[in-house]
Each structure stands twice: as C-alpha cells, then as structure tokens.
C-alpha positions in Angstrom: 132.3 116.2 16.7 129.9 118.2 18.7 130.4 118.5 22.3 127.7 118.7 25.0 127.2 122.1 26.6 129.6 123.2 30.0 126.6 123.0 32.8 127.3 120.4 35.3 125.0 117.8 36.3 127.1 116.2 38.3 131.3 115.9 39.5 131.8 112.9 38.3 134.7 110.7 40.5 137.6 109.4 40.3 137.3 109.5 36.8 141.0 109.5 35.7 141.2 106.0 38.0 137.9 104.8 36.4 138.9 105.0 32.7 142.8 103.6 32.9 141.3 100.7 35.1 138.0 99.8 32.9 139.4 99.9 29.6 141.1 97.2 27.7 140.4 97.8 23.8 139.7 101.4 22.8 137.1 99.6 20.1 135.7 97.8 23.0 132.2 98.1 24.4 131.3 99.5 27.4 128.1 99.7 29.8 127.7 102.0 32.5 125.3 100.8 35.1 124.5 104.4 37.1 124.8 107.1 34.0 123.9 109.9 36.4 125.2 113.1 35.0 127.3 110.9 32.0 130.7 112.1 33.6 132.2 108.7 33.2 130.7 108.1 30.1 132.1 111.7 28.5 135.5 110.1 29.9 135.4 106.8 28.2 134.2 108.3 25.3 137.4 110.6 25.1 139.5 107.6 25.1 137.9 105.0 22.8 137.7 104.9 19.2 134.9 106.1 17.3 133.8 102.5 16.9 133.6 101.4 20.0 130.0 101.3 22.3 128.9 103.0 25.2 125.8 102.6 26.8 123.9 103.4 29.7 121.4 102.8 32.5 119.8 104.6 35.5 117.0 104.3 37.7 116.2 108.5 37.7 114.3 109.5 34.5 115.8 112.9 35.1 119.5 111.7 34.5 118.2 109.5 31.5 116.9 112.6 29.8 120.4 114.4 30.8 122.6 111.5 29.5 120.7 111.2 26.3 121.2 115.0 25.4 124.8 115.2 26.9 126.3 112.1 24.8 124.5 112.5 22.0 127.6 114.4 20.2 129.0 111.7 21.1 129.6 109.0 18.3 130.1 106.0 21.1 127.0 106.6 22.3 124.6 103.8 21.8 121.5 104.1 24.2 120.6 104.8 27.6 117.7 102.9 28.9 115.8 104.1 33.1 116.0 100.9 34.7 117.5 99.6 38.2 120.6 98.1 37.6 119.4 94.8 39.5 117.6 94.4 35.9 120.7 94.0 34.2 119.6 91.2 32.0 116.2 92.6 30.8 118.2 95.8 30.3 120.7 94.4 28.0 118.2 92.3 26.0 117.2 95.9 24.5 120.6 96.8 23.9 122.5 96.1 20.3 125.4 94.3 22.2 124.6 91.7 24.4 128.2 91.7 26.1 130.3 94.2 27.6 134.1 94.4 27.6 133.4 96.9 30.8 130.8 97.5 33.2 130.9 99.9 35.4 129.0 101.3 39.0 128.8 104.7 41.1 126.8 103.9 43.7 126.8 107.5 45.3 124.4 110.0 44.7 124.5 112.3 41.9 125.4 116.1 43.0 122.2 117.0 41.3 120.0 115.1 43.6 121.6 115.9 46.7 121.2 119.8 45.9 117.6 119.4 45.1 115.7 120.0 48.0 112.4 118.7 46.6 114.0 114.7 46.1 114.1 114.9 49.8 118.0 113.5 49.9 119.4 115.9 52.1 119.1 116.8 55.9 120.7 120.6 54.9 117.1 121.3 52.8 113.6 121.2 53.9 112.0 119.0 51.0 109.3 116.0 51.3 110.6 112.6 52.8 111.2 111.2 49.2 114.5 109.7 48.5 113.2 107.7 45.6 116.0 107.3 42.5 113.2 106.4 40.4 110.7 109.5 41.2 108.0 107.7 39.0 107.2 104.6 40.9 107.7 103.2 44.4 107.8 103.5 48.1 109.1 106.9 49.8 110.8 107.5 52.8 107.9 109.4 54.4 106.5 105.8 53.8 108.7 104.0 55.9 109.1 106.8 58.3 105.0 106.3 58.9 104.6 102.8 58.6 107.1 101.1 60.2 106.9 99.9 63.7 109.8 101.0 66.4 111.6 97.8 66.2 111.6 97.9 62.3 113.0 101.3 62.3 115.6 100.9 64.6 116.9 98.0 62.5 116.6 100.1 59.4 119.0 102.7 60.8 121.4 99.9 62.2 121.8 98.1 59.5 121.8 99.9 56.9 123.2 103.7 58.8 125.1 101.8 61.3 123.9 103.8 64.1 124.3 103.5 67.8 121.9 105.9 68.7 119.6 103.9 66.2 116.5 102.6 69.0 116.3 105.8 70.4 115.9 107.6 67.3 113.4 105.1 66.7 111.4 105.3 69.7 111.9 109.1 68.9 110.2 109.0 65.1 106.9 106.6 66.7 106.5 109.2 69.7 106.5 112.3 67.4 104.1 110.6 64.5 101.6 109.6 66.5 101.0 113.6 67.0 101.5 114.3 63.3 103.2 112.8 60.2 106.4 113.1 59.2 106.4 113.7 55.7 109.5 116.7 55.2 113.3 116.5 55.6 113.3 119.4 58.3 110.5 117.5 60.3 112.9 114.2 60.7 116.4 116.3 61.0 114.3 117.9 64.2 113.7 114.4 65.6 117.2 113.5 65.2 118.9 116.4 67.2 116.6 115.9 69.4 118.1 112.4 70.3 121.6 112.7 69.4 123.9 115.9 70.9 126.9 118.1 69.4 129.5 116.7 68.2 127.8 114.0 67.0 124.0 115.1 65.4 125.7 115.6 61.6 127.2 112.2 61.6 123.6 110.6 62.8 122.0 112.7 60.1 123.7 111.5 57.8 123.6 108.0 59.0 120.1 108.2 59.4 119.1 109.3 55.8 121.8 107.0 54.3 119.4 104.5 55.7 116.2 105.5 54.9 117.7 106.4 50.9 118.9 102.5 50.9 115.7 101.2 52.2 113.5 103.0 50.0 115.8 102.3 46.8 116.4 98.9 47.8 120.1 98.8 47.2 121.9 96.6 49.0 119.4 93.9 47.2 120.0 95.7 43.6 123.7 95.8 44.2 123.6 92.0 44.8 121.7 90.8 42.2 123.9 92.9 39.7 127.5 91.8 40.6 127.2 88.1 39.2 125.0 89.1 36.8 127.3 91.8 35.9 130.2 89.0 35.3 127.9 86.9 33.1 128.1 89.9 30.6 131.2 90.4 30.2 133.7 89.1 27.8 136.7 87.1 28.5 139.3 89.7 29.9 136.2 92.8 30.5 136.2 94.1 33.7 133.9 95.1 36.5 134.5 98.3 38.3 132.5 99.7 41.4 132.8 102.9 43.6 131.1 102.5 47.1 131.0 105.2 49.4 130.5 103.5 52.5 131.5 100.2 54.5 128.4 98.0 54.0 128.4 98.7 49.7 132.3 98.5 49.6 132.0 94.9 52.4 129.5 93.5 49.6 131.8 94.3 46.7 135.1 93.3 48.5 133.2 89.7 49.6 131.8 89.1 45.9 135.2 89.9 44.6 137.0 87.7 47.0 134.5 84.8 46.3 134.4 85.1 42.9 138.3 84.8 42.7 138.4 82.0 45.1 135.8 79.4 43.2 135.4 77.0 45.3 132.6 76.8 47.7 133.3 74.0 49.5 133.6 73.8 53.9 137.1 74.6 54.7 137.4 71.4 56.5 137.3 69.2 53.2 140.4 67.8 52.3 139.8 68.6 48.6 137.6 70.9 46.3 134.0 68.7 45.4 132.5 71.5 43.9 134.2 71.9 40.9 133.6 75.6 40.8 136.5 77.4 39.0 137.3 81.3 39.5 135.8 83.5 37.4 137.6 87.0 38.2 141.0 87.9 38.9 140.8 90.9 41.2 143.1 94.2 40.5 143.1 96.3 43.0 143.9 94.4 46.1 143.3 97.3 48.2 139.9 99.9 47.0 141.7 103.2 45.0 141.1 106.5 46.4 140.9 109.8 45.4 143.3 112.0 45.4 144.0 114.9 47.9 143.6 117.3 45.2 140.4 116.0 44.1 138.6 115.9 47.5 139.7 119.2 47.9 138.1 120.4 44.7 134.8 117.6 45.4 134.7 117.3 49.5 131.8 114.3 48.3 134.4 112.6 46.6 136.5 111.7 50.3 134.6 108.4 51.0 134.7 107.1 47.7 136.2 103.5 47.3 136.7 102.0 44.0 137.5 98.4 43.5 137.9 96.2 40.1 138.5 92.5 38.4 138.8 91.3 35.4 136.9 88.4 33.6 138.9 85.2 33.6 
C-alpha cells in the first residue's frame, strides 16, 4: 500500500484516545465530520481492515483537496465531500453508506489555518479579518467587525468569548471604525490592548477572535444541528465522539450527551414518564479525556482539548 507523503498539515489530537474509543468492528464504517489535515483518518485507517469505510467531510476546500491526496493510498478511503457538518444528512445522501458505525468531530482549528496569516485566524499575524472555514462563500469577520452595532458586539464577545472586558472592547471597535475600517488582524489586536492591560491582553485576544471565528462560522448552530443528526446515523452499538476545546462546545456536547442518555423529557415534578421517549446513547466517558502531558508538551494546542463519547443504544 502506498503511503501519503511526511509533510504535515496538521497535529492531529488525541489520536491514540480517538481510535481505541471510536472503534468497534475493524470492518466497520466510519465518518469523520472535520477531516482537516486527515490525521484521524490515517489513524483509523491503520487499525481497520482493508474492507472497512472511511469517509470524510469539511467545510475548507483547502483540507478537502489535502484529505483526498493524503488518503488516497489508503484502501479505506471512500470519499471526502466540503460541506458544513450541520449538513450531515445531505452529506451522507452522496455517500455509498448511509450509516456509520463511528462518527467523529474536532472542533478546533486545523494547525494549518491558524499559521496562515492570510485566513485572518490569528491575533500573532497581520492578515485580513477573515476567519471563514469555508473561504469560498459567506460572511467574514471584517463583516461583523463593521456592521454590527456596539450592543451586538459586545454580546458577540460575551457569549461566545466569554469576556468581561467584552462592552468596552465593543464601544472600543465602534469608536475606532467610525475613523476607518477594520478590515486586518493587527488593526483589531491594536483595539484590544488598547482596552484590556498586561497580564491579561493575550487571554482577551484570544477570547475575542474565538468569538468573532464562531460567529462568522456559525458553530455553535452547526454543532447543534449535527449531534442528533449525528445519532440518527449511526448503527446500533456506533459511537459518537467529539473533541471541544473550550467550555461553551464541550457544555453543548456534555448536555446533548446527558439528555440523550436520560430520555425522558418530561417536568421533574411528574410523578411518572408521559413522554415515552426512551434513551438513545449510553455515554462512556463520564468525565471528557485529556491529553496527555507528553503530548501537550510536544502540541502546546492540544492542552484545552476535551474529548467526550457514547455509544448508540
């Protein structure tokens, strides 16, 4: 078998974790939701017999075109298809298999698009306020920055950053556009440590562009939509596995999970279940797997990753 060539795309995480949690039949089928670099999927594919599935989705035509060269050596490998994973269904009605015996998510960001300046991702690199996964289509962070009003921006970087400084950076961005846009990385970092003072102005950053990147991609909505739709696909005794990488995406996992387990629906004050609605995953890891020390030491991105999984009842 031919194997893809050594550059890296991306460090792929937890992987070890990923592949003795997700798989239950090495002639199984398997569908990963965020291909990115095709890390995990090189990993699965190392494990499974030469008859089992694998395919793919991501919203970056970039990382399609990598996945499709990577894993084409690769005699698992189906298809990989640029889609949001929120599309789940329409995705899988152009796949061969129509079920999944695992589905997994990464919902961080790939190491390729956090070094490249030009995607606009990072506060560490002057670039265009982008942030877009799917660079063909879609609203940009330099769109948000502009359009929204103060009060709309501050909520944007406390809901979804979870910033206390988030009104004042907000009052900060409408005072400094109405002299000029804001349309680069290094233009909003600026406004930002301009507000917020050592120790604290990396933290904010980050919080800041976490917020803006979730916005624009729309992922607490995708990540939503996906997780029961997610379960529908799966066989009896598949799995679901996710890796968040920060509270609110792990909280919306953890919930889902917790629900999903439970059943029933009903007020807690009935005396007995009326809703009839029976659990459909059994969760396994009551508490979200880390990495381990060695790994963050080798992948410092790796340190808030949280990975949580259930199996199909």
């Amino acid at each position: 078998m031919n194997r893809p060539g050594r550059e890296v795309y991306h460090l792929p995480v937890m992987v070890t974790e990923v592949v003795g949690l997700l798989v239950t039949k090495v002639d199984g089928t398997y569908l990963d939701l965020t291909a990115g670099g095709g890390g995990h999927l090189k990993a699965l594919a190392e494990v499974l017999d030469e008859k089992a599935g694998l395919y793919a989705v991501d919203r970056d035509p970039a990382a399609v075109q990598w996945v499709e060269r990577a894993l084409a050596g690769f005699l698992q490998f189906k298809k990989v298809i640029k889609a949001a994973f929120g599309d789940i269904a329409g995705v899988v009605a152009q796949f061969e298999e129509k079920t999944f015996d695992g589905i997994f998510l990464d919902l961080g960001l790939s190491s390729r698009q956090v070094d490249e300046g030009e995607r606009g991702f990072s506060f560490q690199s002057d670039g265009p306020l982008d942030m877009r996964f799917d660079t063909e289509t879609g609203t940009t962070a330099a769109d948000l920055i502009n359009i929204l009003d103060e009060r709309e921006l501050g909520k944007l970087f406390k809901t979804f950053g979870e910033e206390k400084l988030a009104s004042k950076i907000a009052r900060a961005v409408v005072r400094e556009r109405q002299k000029k846009m804001i349309l680069t990385t290094a233009q909003l970092r600026e406004i930002v440590l301009e507000v917020v003072r050592p120790p604290y102005q990396i933290k904010s950053l980050a919080r800041v562009f976490q917020a803006l990147r979730m916005a624009v991609n729309r992922e607490l909505e995708e990540l939503q939509k996906v997780l029961p739709a997610a379960v529908t696909l799966l066989r009896p005794g598949g799995r679901l596995a996710v890796i968040s990488y920060h509270s609110l995406e792990d909280r919306t996992v953890k919930n889902f999970f917790q629900q999903a387990a439970r059943g029933c629906v009903c007020p807690p004050h009935l005396p007995q279940c009326v809703c009839g609605q029976k659990p459909s995953l059994r969760i396994l890891t009551k508490k979200p797997v880390t990495p381990q020390k060695s790994e963050i030491e080798k992948n410092s991105r790796a340190r808030s990753a949280r990975l949580r999984v259930a199996e199909k009842i």
